[in-house]
N, C-alpha and C positions, 0 to 999 in steps of 0.2 A: 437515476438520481432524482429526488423528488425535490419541488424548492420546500424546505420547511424546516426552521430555523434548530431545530430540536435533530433533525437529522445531522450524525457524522460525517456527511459526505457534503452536507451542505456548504458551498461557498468556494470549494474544493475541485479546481479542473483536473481534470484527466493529467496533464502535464506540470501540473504542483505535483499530484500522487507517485505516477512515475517516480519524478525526479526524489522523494523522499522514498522510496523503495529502493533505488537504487544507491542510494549511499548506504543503506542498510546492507543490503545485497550485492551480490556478483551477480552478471548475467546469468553464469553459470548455475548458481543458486535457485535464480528466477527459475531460470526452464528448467528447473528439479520440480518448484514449486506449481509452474502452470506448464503445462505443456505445451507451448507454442513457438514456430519457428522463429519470429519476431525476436527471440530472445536465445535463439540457438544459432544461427548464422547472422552474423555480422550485426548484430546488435547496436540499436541508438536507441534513442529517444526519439529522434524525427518518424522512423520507420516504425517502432513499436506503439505511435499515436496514431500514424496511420491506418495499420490493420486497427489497431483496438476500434476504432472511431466508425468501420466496417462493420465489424463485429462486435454484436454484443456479449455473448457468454463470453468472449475474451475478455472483455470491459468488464464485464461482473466479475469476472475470478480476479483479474485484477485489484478491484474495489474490494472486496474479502477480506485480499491480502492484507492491504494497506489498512483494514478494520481491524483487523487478526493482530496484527506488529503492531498498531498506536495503542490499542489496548493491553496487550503484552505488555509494552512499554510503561504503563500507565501503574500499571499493577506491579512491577517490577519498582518502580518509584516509591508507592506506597509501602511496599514490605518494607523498603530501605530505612523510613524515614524512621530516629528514635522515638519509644516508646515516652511519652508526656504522663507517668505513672502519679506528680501530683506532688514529689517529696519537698 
């Protein structure tokens, strides 16, 4: 994560993202999405910080996600909003 204010990920811990991943998600989802045990046996938040925090490709696939889904998100928003055609 780089500090610089234009970055998505900036200002954003590890443990804010989780935790918005995972209201989004099942674990069971997670480890569809990332392959890691962290997220296939006995799943938390505590223990899934701890490897990430280890491991970086796991941190990185993580960060993707949580890029992947806000954006999703974002764009799912805009389709929604009514068209302002002016009448």
């Amino acid at each position: 994560m780089t500090d610089h204010p234009n970055d998505p990920l900036y200002g954003k811990t590890l443990k804010s993202i989780l935790e918005y991943l995972t209201e989004r998600y099942s674990w069971e989802e997670l480890a569809q999405e990332i392959n890691i045990n962290c997220f296939k046996k006995d799943p938390s938040i505590p223990s899934s910080l701890i490897f990430m925090r280890k491991t970086p490709w796991a941190r990185e696939k993580v960060e993707q996600l949580y890029l992947a889904t806000t954006r999703a998100e974002e764009f799912r928003k805009e389709t929604e909003k009514p068209l302002d055609i002016g009448i």
